[in-house]
LOZADO-205222 format. One record per residue (C-alpha): residue in one letter; y, x, z. Coordinates in steps of 0.2 Angstrom, whole numbers, plus 5000, padded with zeros to 4 digits. Each point is the difference from the previous one (the first is absolute). Layout:
> residu:py:px:pz
> A:Y:X:Z
...
***
This chain:
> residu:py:px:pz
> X:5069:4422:5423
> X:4984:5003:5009
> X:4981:5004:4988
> X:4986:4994:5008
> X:4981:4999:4999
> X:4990:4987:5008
> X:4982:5001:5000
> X:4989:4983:5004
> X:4982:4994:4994
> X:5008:4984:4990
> X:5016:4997:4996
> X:5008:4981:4998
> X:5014:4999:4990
> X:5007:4984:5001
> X:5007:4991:5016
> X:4995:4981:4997
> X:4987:4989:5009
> X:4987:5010:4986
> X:5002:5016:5006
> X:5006:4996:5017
> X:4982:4992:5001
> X:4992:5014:4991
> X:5008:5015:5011
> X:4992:4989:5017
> X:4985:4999:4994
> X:4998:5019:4995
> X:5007:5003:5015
> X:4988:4991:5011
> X:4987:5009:4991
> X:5006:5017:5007
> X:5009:5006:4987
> X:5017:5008:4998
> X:5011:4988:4990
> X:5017:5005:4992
> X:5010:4983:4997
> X:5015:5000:4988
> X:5011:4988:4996
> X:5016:5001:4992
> X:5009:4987:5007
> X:5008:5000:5021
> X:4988:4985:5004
> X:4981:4998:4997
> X:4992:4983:4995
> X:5005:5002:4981
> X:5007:4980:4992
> X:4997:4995:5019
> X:5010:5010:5008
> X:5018:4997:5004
> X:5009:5006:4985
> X:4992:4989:4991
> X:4992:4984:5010
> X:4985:4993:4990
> X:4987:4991:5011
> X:4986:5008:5001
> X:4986:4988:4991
> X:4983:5002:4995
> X:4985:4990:4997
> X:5002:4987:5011
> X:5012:4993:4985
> X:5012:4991:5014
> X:4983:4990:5006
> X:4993:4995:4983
> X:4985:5011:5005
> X:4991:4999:5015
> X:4994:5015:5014
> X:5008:5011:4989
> X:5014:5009:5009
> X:4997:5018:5000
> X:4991:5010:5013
> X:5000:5019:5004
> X:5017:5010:5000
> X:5010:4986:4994
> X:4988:4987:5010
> X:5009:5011:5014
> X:5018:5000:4994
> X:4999:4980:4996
> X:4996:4996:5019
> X:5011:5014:5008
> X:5015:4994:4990
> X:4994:4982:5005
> X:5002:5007:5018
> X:5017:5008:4999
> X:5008:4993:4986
> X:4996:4981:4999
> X:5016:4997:4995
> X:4998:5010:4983
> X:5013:5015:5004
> X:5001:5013:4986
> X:5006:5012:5013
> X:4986:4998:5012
> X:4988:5000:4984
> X:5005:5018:4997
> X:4995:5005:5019
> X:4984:4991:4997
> X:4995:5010:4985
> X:5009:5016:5006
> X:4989:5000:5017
> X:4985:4996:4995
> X:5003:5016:4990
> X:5007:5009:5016
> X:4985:4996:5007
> X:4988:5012:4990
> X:5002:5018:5007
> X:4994:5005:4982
> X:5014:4994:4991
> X:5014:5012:4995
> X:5012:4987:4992
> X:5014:5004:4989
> X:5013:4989:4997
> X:5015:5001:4988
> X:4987:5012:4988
> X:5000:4997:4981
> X:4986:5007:4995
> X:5007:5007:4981
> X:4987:5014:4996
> X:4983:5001:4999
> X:4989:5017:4996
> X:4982:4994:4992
> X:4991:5009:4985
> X:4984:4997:4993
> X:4994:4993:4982
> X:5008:4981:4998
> X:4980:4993:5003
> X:4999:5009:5018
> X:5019:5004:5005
> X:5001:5006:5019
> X:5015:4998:5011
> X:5005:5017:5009
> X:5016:4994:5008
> X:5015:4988:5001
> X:5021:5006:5006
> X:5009:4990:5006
> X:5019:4999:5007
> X:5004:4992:5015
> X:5016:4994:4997
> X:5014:5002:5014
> X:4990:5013:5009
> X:4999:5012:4986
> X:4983:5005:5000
> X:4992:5005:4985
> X:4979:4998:5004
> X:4985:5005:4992
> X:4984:4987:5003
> X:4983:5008:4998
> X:4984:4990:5002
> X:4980:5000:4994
> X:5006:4981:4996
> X:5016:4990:4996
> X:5004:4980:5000
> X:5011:4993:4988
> X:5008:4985:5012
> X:5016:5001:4989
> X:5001:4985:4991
> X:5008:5006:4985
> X:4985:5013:4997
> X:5012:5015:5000
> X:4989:5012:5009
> X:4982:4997:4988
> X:5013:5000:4985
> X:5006:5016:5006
> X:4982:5006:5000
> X:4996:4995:4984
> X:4989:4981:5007
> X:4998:4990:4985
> X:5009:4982:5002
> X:5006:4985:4994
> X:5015:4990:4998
> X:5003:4984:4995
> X:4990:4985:4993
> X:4980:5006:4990
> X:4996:4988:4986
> X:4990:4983:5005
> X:4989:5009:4987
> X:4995:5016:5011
> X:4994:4993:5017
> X:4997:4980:4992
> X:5014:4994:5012
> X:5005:4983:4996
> X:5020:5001:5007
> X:5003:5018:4992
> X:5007:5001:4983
> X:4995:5001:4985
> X:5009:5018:4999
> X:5000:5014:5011
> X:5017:5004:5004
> X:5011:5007:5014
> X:5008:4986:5009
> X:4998:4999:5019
> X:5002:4991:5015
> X:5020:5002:5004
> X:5009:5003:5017
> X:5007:4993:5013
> X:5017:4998:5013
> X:5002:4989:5012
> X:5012:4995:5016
> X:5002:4994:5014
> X:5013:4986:5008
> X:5005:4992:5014
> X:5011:4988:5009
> X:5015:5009:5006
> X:5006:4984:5012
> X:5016:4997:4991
> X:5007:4998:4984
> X:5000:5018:4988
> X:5006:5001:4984
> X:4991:5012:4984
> X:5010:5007:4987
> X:4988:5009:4987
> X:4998:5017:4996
> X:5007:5002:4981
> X:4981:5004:4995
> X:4992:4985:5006
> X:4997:4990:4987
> X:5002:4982:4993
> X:4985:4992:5002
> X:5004:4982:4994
> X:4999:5009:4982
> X:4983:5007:5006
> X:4983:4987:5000
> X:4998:5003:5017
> X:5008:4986:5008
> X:4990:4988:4990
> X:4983:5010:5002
> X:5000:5008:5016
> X:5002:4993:5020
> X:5015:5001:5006
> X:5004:4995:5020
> X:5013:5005:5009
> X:4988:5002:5015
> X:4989:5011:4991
> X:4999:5018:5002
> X:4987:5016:4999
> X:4986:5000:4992
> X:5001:4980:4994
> X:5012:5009:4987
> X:4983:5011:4992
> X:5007:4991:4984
> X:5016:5012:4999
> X:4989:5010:4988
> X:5005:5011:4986
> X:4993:5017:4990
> X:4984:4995:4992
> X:5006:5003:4982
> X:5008:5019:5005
> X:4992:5014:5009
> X:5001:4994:5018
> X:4999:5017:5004
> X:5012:5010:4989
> X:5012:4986:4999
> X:5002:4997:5020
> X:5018:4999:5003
> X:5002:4990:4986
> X:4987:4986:5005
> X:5011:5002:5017
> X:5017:4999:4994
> X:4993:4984:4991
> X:4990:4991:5017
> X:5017:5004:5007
> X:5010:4990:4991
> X:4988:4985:4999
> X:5001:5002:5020
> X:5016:4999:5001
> X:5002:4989:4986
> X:4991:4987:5012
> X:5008:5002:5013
> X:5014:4998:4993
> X:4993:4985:4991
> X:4995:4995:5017
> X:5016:5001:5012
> X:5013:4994:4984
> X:4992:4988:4989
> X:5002:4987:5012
> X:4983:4994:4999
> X:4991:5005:5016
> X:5005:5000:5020
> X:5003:5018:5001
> X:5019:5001:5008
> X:4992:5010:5016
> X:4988:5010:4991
> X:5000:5017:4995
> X:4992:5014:4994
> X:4990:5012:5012
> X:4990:5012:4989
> X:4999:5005:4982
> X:4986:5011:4995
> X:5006:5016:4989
> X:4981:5006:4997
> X:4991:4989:4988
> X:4983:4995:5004
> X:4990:5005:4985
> X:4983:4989:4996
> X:4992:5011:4986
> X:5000:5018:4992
> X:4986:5012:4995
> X:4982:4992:5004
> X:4988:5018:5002
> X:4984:4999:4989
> X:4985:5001:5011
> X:4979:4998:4998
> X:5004:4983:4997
> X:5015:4989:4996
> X:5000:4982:5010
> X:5003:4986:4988
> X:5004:4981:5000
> X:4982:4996:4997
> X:4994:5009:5014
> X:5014:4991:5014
> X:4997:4983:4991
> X:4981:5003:5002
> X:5000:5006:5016
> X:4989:5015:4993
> X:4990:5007:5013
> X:5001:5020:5000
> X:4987:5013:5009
> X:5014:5009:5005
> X:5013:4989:5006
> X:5011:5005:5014
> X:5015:4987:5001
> X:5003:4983:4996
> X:5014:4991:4989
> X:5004:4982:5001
> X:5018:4996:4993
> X:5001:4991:4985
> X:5004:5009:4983
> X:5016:4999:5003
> X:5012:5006:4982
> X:5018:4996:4996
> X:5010:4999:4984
> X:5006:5018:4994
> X:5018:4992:5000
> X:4999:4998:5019
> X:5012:4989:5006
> X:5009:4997:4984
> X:4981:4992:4993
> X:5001:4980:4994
> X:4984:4999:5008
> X:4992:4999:5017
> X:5004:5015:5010
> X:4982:5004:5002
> X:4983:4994:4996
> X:4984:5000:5010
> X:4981:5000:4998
> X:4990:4998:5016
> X:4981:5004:5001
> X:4989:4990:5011
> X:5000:5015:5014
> X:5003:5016:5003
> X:4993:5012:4989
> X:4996:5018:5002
> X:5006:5016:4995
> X:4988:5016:4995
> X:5005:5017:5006
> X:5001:5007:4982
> X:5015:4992:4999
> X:5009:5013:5010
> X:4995:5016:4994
> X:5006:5009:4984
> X:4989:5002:4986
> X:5008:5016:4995
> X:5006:5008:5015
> X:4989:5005:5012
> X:5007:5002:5017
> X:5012:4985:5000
> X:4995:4981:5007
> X:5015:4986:4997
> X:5004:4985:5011
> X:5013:4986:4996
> X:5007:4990:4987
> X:4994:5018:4989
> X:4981:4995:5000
> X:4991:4999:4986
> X:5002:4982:4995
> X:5004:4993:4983
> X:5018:4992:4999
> X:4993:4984:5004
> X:4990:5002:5014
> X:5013:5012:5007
> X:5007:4983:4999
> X:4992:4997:5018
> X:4996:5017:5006
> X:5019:5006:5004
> X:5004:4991:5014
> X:4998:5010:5017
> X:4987:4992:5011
> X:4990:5006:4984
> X:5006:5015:4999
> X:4999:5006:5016
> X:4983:4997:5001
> X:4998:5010:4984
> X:5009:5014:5009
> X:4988:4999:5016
> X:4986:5002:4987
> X:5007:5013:4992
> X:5005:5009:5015
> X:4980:4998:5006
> X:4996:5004:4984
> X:5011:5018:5000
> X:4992:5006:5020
> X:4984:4998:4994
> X:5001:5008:4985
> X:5007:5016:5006
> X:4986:4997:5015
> X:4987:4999:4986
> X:5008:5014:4989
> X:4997:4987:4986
> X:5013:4996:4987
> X:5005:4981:5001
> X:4993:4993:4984
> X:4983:5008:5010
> X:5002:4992:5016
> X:4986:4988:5005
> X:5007:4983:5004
> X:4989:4993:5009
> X:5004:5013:5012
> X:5018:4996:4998
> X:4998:4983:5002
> X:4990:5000:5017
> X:5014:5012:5007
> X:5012:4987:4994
> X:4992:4989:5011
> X:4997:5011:5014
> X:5019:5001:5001
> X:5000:4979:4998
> X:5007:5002:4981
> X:4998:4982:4993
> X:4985:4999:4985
> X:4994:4982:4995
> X:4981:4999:5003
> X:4995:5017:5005
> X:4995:5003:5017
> X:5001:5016:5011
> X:4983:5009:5001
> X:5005:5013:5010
> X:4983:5009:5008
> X:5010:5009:5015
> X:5007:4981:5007
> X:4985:4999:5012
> X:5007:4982:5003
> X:4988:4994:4982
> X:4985:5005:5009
> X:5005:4989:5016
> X:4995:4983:5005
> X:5014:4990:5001
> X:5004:4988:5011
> X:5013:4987:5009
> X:5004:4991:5013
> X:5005:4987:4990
> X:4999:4994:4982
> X:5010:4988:4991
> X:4984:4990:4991
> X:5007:4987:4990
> X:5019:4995:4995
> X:5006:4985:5010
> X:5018:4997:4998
> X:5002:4981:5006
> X:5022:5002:5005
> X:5011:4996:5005
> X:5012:5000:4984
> X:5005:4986:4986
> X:4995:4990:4983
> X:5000:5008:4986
> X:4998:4985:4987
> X:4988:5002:4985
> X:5013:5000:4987
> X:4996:5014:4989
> X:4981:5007:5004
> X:5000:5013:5012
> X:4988:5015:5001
> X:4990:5008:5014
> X:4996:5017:5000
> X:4983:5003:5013
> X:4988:5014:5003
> X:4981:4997:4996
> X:4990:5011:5012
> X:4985:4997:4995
> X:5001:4984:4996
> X:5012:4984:5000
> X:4994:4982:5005
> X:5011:4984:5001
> X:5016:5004:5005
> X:5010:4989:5008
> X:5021:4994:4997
> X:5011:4992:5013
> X:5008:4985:4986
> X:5009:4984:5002
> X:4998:4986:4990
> X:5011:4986:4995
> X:4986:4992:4992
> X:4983:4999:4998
> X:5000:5015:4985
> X:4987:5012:4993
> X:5004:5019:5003
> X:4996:5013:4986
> X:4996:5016:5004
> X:4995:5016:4988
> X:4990:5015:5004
> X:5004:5014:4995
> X:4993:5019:4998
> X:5017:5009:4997
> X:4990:5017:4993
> X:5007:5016:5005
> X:5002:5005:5018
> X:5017:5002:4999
> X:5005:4984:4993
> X:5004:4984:5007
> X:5003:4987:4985
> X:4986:4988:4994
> X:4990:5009:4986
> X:4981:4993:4998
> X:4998:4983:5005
> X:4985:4997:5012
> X:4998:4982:5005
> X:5013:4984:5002
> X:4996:4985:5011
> X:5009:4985:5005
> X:5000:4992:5018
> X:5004:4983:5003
> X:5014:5000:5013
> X:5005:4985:5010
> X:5018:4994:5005
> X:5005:5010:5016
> X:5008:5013:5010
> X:4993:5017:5005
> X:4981:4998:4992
> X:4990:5014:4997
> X:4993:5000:4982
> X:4983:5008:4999
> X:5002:5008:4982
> X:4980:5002:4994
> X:5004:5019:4991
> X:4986:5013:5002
> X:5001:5016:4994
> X:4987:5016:5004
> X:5007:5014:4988
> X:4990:5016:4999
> X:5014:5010:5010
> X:5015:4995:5013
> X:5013:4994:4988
> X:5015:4990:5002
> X:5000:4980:4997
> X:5014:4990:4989
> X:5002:4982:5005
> X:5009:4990:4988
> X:5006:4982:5009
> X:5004:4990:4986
> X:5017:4993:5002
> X:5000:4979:5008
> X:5016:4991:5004
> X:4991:4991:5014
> X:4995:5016:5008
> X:5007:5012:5014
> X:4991:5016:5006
> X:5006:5005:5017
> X:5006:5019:5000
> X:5001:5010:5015
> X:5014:5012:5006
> X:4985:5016:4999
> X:4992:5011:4989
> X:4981:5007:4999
> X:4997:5016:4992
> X:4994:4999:4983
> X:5005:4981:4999
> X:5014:4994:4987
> X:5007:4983:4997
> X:5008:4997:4985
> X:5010:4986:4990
> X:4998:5000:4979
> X:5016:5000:4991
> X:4998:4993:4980
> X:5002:5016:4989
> X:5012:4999:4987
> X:4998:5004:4984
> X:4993:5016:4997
> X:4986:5008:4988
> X:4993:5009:5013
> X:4993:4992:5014
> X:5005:5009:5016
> X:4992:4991:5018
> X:5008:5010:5012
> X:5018:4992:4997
> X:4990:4982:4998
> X:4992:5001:5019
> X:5015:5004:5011
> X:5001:5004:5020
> X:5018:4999:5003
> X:5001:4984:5009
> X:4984:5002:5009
> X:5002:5019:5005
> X:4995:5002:5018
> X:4991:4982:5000
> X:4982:4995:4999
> X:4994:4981:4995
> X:4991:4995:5014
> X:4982:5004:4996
> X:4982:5004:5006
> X:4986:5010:4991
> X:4983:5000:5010
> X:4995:5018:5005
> X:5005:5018:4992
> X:4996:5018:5002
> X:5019:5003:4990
> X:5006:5005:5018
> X:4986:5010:5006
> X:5002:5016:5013
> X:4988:5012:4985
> X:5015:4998:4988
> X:5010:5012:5009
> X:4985:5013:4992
> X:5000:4993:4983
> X:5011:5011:4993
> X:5012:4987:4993
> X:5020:5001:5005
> X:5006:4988:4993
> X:4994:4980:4996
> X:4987:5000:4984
> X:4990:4987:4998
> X:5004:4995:5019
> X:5011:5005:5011
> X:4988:5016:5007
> X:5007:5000:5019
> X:4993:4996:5018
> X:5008:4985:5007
> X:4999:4995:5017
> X:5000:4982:5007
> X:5017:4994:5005
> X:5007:5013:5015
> X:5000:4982:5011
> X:4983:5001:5000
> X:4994:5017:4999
> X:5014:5009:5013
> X:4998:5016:4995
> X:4989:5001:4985
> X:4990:5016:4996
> X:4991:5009:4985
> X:4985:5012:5005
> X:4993:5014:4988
> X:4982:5004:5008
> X:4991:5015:4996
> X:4979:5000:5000
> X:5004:5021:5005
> X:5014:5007:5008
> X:5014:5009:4988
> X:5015:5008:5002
> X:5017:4993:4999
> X:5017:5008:5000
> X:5009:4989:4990
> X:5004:4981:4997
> X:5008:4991:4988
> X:5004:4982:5000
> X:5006:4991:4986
> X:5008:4982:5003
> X:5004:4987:4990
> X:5018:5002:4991
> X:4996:4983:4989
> X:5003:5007:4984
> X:5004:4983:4995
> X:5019:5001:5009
> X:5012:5004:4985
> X:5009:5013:5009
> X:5016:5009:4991
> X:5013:5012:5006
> X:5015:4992:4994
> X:5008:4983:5000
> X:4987:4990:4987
> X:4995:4988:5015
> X:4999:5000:5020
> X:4983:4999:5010
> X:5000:4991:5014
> X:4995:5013:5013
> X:5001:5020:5000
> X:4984:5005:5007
> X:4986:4996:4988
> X:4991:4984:5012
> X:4981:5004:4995
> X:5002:5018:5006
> X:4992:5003:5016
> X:5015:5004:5012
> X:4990:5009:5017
> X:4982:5005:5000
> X:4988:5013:5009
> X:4989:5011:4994
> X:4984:5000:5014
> X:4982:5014:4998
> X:4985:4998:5008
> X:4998:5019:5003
> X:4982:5006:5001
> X:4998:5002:5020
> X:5014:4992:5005
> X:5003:4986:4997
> X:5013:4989:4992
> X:5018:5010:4998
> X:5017:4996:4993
> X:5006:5010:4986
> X:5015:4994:4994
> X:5012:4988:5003
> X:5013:4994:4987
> X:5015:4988:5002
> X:5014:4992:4990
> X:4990:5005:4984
> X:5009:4997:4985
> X:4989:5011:4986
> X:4986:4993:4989
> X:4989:5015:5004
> X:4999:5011:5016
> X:4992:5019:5000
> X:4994:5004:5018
> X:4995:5018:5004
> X:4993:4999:5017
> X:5005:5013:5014
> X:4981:5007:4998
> X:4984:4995:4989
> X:4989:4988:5009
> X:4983:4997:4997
> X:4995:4982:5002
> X:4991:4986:4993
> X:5012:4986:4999
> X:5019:4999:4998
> X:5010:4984:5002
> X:5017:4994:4992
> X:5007:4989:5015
> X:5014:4988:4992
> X:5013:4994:5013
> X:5014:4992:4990
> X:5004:5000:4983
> X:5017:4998:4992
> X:5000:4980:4999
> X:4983:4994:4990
> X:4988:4993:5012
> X:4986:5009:4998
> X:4994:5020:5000
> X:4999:5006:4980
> X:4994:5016:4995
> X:4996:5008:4983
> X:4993:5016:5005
> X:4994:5010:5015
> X:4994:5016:4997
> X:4993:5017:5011
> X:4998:5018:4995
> X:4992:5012:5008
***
């Protein structure tokens, strides 16, 4: 056995996508990193020993431009690239390599971090250093840092340390939750197993492990989906542990997922009701994937009211967007529905006070351990969410130690604009950084797309439930115009409305409603009489009030920050939830053929506004279609000459693509469409003239960083788009220079 010390300004503990994010980050910043993770594999319930698709708050598609940016932004649209078929395998080199890729990182694999040495009085306890053992290799380490992050979890490291937590459910009485209960108590969120199947080819037969058990004198067959096609992750349901210690009573929760597993199977291959004589099993997992453990106290606790109102924080640094999402303490042997769900209207954000301890002064957290109240945990623990919480954290931890501040002192508006400067996601806060010398350019284009003008070709889509529109208003919208048939003469009703905040594409406040008279006939352009100036760029709802006589034409295409939708009735429910009423499934990828009259949504000045990602409009430069404009070009012009050394682009990744890592759905291509694909970068150097600086091909990467071979000092600098990866037009977000 080998005694060790390692030395590093911040120390991650925890392997999965939170402190894999949060190690990047701190890395990027120029700091020394000591990533520990106690399992062979990083990516945590993602990862290959356990196989949960990575989700977030897209929630499958229900909310819209929501999909994650930053790190994990990066990880989605690699994985897209390598791994479209959804391998666990090649997930784990994703992860692993972006990792690899940070010189700053010291990773440890196959480390349980067991030990921790903090002191202090329990108001202001300090972390000295954490031991771990690296199992295999023998290796006995000592981890000293100014900081340390709590990735974990389970919280075992801030216990250690004397954190304060939770566990379990508060009283509906201490934060006013309405779905919490009356009584505190200590029930959580159970674990999971799952497997994997396939078709073997010919015929194989099953006979059961002596633990599996009978589960036709279970609930479950009656309760739960069974398939024999089914596999992975559409088995979440195999639940069990909320009403022991999911911790201290691992094995057992194990043992008992095991024998439901094999109990299914068994159930599956012998009961003679399913076609499964060629199938068999492939994997079984033997690490249960936990959902819920200790929750660390911080400056503030996130609660039900504040996801359901989507509160508005001064210091937020993520975004959530899955539903409140709680299960039955009995798991998989519940009478009831396997889960339950509240949706807010958007996405909502999340405060940096959230991920600090309020008692110990040198550790920041990230993951499903945040401080959150049981129910909103509800919807903070999956790990799109928590990954950007652990790039935030991460941020958060170099800049403290670059400050000498403690993190409970950290300013976060500083945090938040270097969140941005790294292309971190925050909903409705732009960058404002003052050394991008673009913000003080004139931009301009070569081309513009000035109005939305999607005529075909593509089919009917008839009028029989109402259909909504999603536009952007920038600065104003005047009588826009739908493609319809009619099968009779008919009148068409059609509501405006303002759906409120930025990040929100439901009808909330209605504006106006007209109704045209529409004669019989095919292919008519309707002139819909709506005018709308709103103080600010915003974002449009159009609801088409559903006509049996009616047919929009759609169109095989989509325009940035435009949505169609089709209304589906809401069940019976006592609270009213939009985002599962206005659905995009059938229409994802298509537009209803459509014009608006002019806008400025597309215009070359948004790539310096400061926004990444669509709020209240889509805030990108769009060219006209590349059939028209051959090589369109965006030109930042300077009224003095400055120095430039380096240039970032930052393309558009259309964050409304539901990308995931693992078998949930397939995409229809690898390579995101809208990003550009080749591009230049030209300078108008002072004295010379016109010069290329950079050339890129086969781009595949939302954002670009190009440090040039020397500074240049020049007056203008051009982006050059040659091709893109199948849209037709050139889309940027961003184009930034530093000196």
């Amino acid at each position: 056995m080998r005694v060790e010390h390692a030395e590093h300004d911040i120390v991650v503990v925890g392997g999965g996508l939170a402190g894999v994010c949060a190690a990047i980050a701190a890395a990027r910043l120029g700091r020394t990193v000591a990533l520990i993770n106690n399992r062979p594999v990083l990516g945590g319930n993602s990862s290959s020993e356990v196989r949960v698709w990575v989700v977030g708050a897209t929630s499958h598609g229900d909310n819209h431009y929501a999909r994650e940016g930053g790190i994990m932004g990066e990880l989605f649209v690699e994985n897209q690239y390598r791994n479209p078929q959804g391998n666990p395998y090649v997930w784990d080199t994703v992860v692993l390599d972006a990792v690899r890729a940070e010189a700053n990182i010291s990773l440890y694999l196959n480390t349980d971090v067991r030990d921790v040495e903090a002191d202090g009085p329990p108001e202001a306890r300090r972390i000295h250093t954490v031991t771990g053992w690296m199992m295999g290799s023998e290796r006995l380490i000592h981890f000293s840092a100014p900081i340390f992050l709590d990735c974990t979890g389970d919280g075992l490291v801030g216990h250690l340390a004397g954190a304060e937590y939770r566990i379990g459910r508060e009283a509906r009485s201490e934060y006013d939750e309405p779905w919490a209960p009356v009584e505190a108590d200590d029930i959580t969120l159970g674990s999971t197993l799952l497997f994997y199947t396939k078709d073997a080819g010919e015929p194989v037969t099953y006979v059961a492990p002596s633990f599996a058990k009978d589960i036709t004198q279970t609930s479950i067959p009656q309760r739960r989906i069974i398939r024999a096609g089914d596999n992975g992750t559409a088995y979440w349901w195999i639940e069990y542990g909320g009403e022991l210690d999911t911790v201290h009573d691992n094995d057992v929760i194990r043992d008992e997922l095991w024998s439901v597993i094999y109990g299914i199977w068994d159930h599956i291959k012998n009961s003679g009701r399913f076609d499964a004589d060629t199938m068999t099993l492939e994997w079984v997992g033997a690490v249960p994937g936990k959902r819920e453990y200790r929750r660390f106290i911080g400056d503030y606790v996130l609660t039900q009211n504040d996801i359901m109102g989507q509160r508005e924080f001064p210091d937020q640094i993520a975004f959530g967007g899955w539903s409140i999402d709680m299960h039955p303490p009995q798991g998989m042997y519940a009478t009831e529905a396997a889960s339950k769900h509240l949706h807010p209207d958007g996405v909502y954000p999340i405060p940096y006070r959230c991920l600090y301890s309020v008692n110990t002064t040198n550790l920041l957290f990230a993951g499903r351990n945040v401080s959150a109240s049981h129910i909103a945990f509800g919807s903070t623990r999956v790990m799109a969410t928590c990954a950007t919480l652990g790039q935030a954290a991460g941020t958060a931890a170099a800049l403290c130690l670059d400050r000498q501040v403690a993190p409970r002192e950290l300013d976060a508006g500083h945090l938040q604009q270097t969140l941005l400067r790294s292309d971190a996601s925050l909903i409705g806060v732009a960058a404002a950084d003052p050394t991008d010398q673009a913000r003080t350019a004139l931009v301009t284009a070569s081309s513009t797309l000035d109005g939305i003008d999607v005529t075909g070709p593509g089919g009917q889509w008839p009028l029989t439930a109402d259909a909504g529109i999603v536009l952007p208003v920038d600065p104003a919208l005047a009588g826009p115009e739908l493609l319809v048939d009619a099968a009779e003469a008919t009148t068409l009703v059609v509501d405006l409305y303002d759906p409120g905040l930025g990040q929100n594409y439901v009808p909330d406040t209605l504006i106006d409603t007209v109704q045209v008279p529409v004669g019989a006939g095919a292919r008519q352009w309707v002139r819909l009489p709506l005018a709308w100036t709103p103080p600010t760029a915003r974002n449009a709802f159009l609801r088409v009030r559903a006509n049996p006589a009616v047919a929009l034409h759609v169109a095989d295409t989509t325009v940035p920050g435009v949505l169609c939708l089709s209304h589906v009735p809401p069940p019976d429910r006592t609270e009213p939830q939009p985002v599962l009423e206005w659905k995009s499934a059938a229409l994802r990828r298509r537009t209803f053929c459509l014009r608006t009259g002019p806008t400025a949504a597309y215009s070359a000045d948004k790539v310096v506004d400061g926004y990444l990602r669509p709020f209240a409009g889509p805030h990108l430069w769009m060219s006209r279609p590349l059939a028209t404009d051959g090589a369109p070009w965006l030109q930042l012009t300077w009224a003095e000459p400055v120095t430039v050394s380096r240039v970032e682009v930052i393309a558009n990744d259309d964050v409304n693509e539901d990308l995931i890592n693992l078998p949930h759905h397939r995409m229809p291509f690898t390579l995101m469409p809208t990003l550009v694909r080749d591009y230049r970068i030209e300078a108008r150097a002072v004295g010379t003239g016109w010069q290329p600086l950079v050339s890129v091909a086969d781009n595949r990467q939302r954002r670009r960083t190009h440090r040039l071979a020397a500074p240049i000092v020049t007056d203008r600098i051009r982006v050059v788009v040659t091709a893109t990866n199948g849209t037709g037009s050139a889309q940027l977000i961003a184009v930034r220079a530093y000196a």
